[in-house]
Each structure stands twice: as structure tokens, then as C-alpha cells.
C-alpha positions, 0 to 999 in steps of 0.5 A, a space after each residue: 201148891 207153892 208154885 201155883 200161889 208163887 204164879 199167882 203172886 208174881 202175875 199179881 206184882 206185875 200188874 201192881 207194878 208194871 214196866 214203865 218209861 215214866 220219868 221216876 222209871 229209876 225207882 220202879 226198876 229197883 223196887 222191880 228187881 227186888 220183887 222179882 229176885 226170887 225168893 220162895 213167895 212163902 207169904 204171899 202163900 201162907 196168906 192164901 192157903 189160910 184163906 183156902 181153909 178157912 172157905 174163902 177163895 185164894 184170889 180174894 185174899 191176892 191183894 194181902 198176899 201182894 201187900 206183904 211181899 212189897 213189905 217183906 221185900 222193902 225189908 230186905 232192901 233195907 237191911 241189906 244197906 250199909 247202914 244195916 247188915 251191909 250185905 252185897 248178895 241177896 237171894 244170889 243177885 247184887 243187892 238192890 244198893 249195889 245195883 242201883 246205889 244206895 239213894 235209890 235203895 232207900 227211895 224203893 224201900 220207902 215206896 214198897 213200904 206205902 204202896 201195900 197200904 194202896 193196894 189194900 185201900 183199893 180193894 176194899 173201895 172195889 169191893 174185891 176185899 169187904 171194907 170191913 176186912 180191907 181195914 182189918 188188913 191195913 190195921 193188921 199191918 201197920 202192927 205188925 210191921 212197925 214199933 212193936 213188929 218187924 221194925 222194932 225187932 230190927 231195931 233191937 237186932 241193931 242196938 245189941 250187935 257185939 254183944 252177949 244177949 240172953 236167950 230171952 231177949 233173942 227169942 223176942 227180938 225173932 219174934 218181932 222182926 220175923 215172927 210178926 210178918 208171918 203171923 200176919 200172912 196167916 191172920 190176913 188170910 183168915 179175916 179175907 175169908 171171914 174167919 172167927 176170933 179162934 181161927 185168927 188166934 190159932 192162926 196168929 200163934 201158928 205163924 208166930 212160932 214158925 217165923 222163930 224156927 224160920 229165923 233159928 233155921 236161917 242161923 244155923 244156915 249161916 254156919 252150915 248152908 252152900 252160899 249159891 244154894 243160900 243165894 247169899 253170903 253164907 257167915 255174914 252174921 258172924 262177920 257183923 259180930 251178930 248174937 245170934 241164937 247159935 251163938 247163944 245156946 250152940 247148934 244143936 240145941 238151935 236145931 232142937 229149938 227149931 225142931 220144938 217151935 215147928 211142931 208147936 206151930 203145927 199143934 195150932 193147926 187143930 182147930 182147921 180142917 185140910 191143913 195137910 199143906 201148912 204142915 207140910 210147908 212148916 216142916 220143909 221150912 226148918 228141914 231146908 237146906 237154903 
């Protein structure tokens, strides 16, 4: 099933963002290798097996589906500049700065962070997604991936570097700059598909609580994972003199952690019939090895 919506996905960018001799063709070509560099396309998934569930169509929810791996991808061009994590690898390729340099990172950043507002726009003007859901979708994002989401958890990521953070505040910064995003893949699947307020709450909580144990789960990689197999370089928060939730409570505890958040994530699941994939993909999510 990941595969078939990772199909679905890529087939959907490539449209989105074709190939080009334009003169601006520096630009599309970076934002091009940064959406095309791999990766496990889990949101775009997360976004269309909840619409599944919920009785809509997979293909009715694409448009959201691409929308959050643009924004997810600008993220990770952005955090790996210098100015931010000031990582050479991303998903075993240069990244996009050392490819393209660093002004051309920032401009395909910037553009891969637009156009998922478009792309949503545009579905719901064709009808492809109602007007009412399109809006949604679009106010949905704009949450969550700004002041007080993906953003802001960023920010806070950056301003406590070298420093002693409580496990409180770790936990909430995960949430915000990993959590929000997939808490919006799973609410966008369900308002795509016409879902009530319950199924949205459960669905937002699910996705919350799996995006912290992804996070600790990328933690304890960076101690523990192969770096061809992580497809990036494997120490990197330790060289950044990063706090990390390993750092704060140790290993073992992490994996508990992550082990606890996982099947707590699994629980909100109740309310949705055939949730036999979400489950699954949850628990693959923390047992991964990279």
C-alpha cells in the first residue's frame, strides 16, 4: 500500500512540477532534486489512507497529499543550510545547497513552501476538492506549519542548542516541528473525505503522537543507525552540540518513550474501521532501522 501511494505521489509532483527550459529552470531543477531525492513519501500516505477510511477516494485527497510533501521538502532544504543544521547529506545525495549553492536553496525552499497553497486553491476552483474542504486544507496548513507548528518548533530547536532543556519542553518543541505536520496529513485526509469533528480529533491526536515517536525514533538513529542506510550523516545532532531527547532521559528510556507514544497513537485509531495499514505503518515507523 506505501508503495502504491508513493507511486501515486511521485506521478502527481511530476505534473505539479515538470521538467522545464524556462529561464527560471535553476530554481525548478533544485526544488525538483529535493522532491525527487527519496524518502518514504509517508505523508502523502498518512494524508490518503485516512481519506480511504474515512470513505473518500485516495485520489480525491492528492492535491493535499502533494501539498505536504512540497512543504515537508522545503523544510528539509532549509534545515539543512548552514545557517541551520548545516548538514552535506540528505537522504544519501548532497543536499540541496551543496548542489545547487546556498541562494538557490533558499529560493527553492521559498517556492516549495508557496506553491502547496496553489495546488490546494486550484483544487478546490476545479472542484477536485469541494470549496469548502479546499479552505480547510489551506487554513489547516497555514497552522501548522507556521508560528505555532513545524516553524516555531524550529525556531525553539535553534535558540536552546548547547543547551540543558527539560524533558517538557523537548517533547513540545517534537511536537510542534514534526508532530504538527503529520497531525495535518491525517486531519486533511479526513476533511478531503467529508469526515466529522470526532474522526478529525482522533485523527489529529494520532498523528501528533506518532510525529514525537518518529522524532525520538530519529534520535536514537542518530547514536545507533548505519549512515548509508540513514542516508544521512549519522552524529550530526551530537556535532551540532544538539539536546536531544536521548540526550535528556538516555536511550533506553527514549525507546520506552517512543514505544509508549506509538501504541498511544494506535489507541485513537478506535473510532476508524480497516485501520489494519495505520497500524502497522505506526509500529514500522519506531521499529525502523533508518
Amino acid at each position: 500500500m506505501l508503495a502504491e501511494y508513493a507511486e501515486m505521489t511521485e506521478e502527481a509532483l511530476e505534473k505539479y512540477l515538470p521538467e522545464t527550459e524556462c529561464l527560471q529552470k535553476t530554481l525548478i531543477n533544485a526544488a525538483r532534486y529535493s522532491l525527487s531525492a527519496g524518502g518514504k513519501r509517508l505523508r502523502p500516505a498518512l494524508v490518503m489512507e485516512f481519506c480511504k477510511i474515512c470513505g473518500g477516494e485516495p485520489d480525491t485527497a492528492l492535491p493535499a497529499a502533494c501539498a505536504i510533501e512540497m512543504t515537508h521538502t522545503f523544510s528539509l532544504i532549509h534545515d539543512d543550510l548552514p545557517c541551520m543544521d548545516d548538514d552535506d547529506l540528505r537522504r544519501g545525495k548532497p543536499s540541496c545547497h551543496k548542489a545547487f549553492g546556498e541562494a538557490a536553496a533558499v529560493l527553492a525552499g521559498d517556492a516549495l513552501a508557496i506553491m502547496p497553497y496553489q495546488i490546494l486553491a486550484d483544487a478546490g476552483i476545479r472542484n477536485r476538492l469541494s470549496p469548502d474542504a479546499s479552505l480547510k486544507i489551506i487554513k489547516l496548513l497555514s497552522e501548522l506549519s507556521g508560528f505555532y507548528g513545524m516553524t516555531g518548533g524550529q525556531i525553539i530547536d535553534l535558540e536552546n542548542e548547547e543547551k540543558k532543556v527539560p524533558e517538557a519542553i523537548i517533547l513540545e518543541m517534537y511536537r510542534m516541528k514534526t508532530g504538527a505536520l503529520l497531525e495535518f496529513c491525517c486531519r486533511a485526509g479526513c476533511i478531503a473525505a467529508g469526515a466529522g469533528a470526532a474522526e478529525q480529533l482522533a485523527a489529529g491526536s494520532f498523528g501528533r503522537r506518532l510525529g514525537v515517536a518518529f522524532q525520538i525514533t530519529d534520535d536514537i538513529l542518530d547514536i545507533t543507525a548505519d549512515e548509508k542506510l540513514l542516508g544521512k550523516p549519522v552524529g550530526s545532532d551530537g556535532k551540532d552540540k544538539k539536546y536531544t531527547y536521548v540526550s535528556a532521559v538516555g536511550l533506553e528510556k527514549a525507546k520506552e518513550q517512543a514505544r509508549t507514544l506509538t501504541n498511544q497513537a494506535i489507541e485513537e485509531l478506535s473510532c476508524f474501521e480497516n485501520a489494519d495499514f495505520l497500524k502497522e505503518l505506526a509500529l514500522s515507523l519506531t521499529e525502523r532501522k533508518f
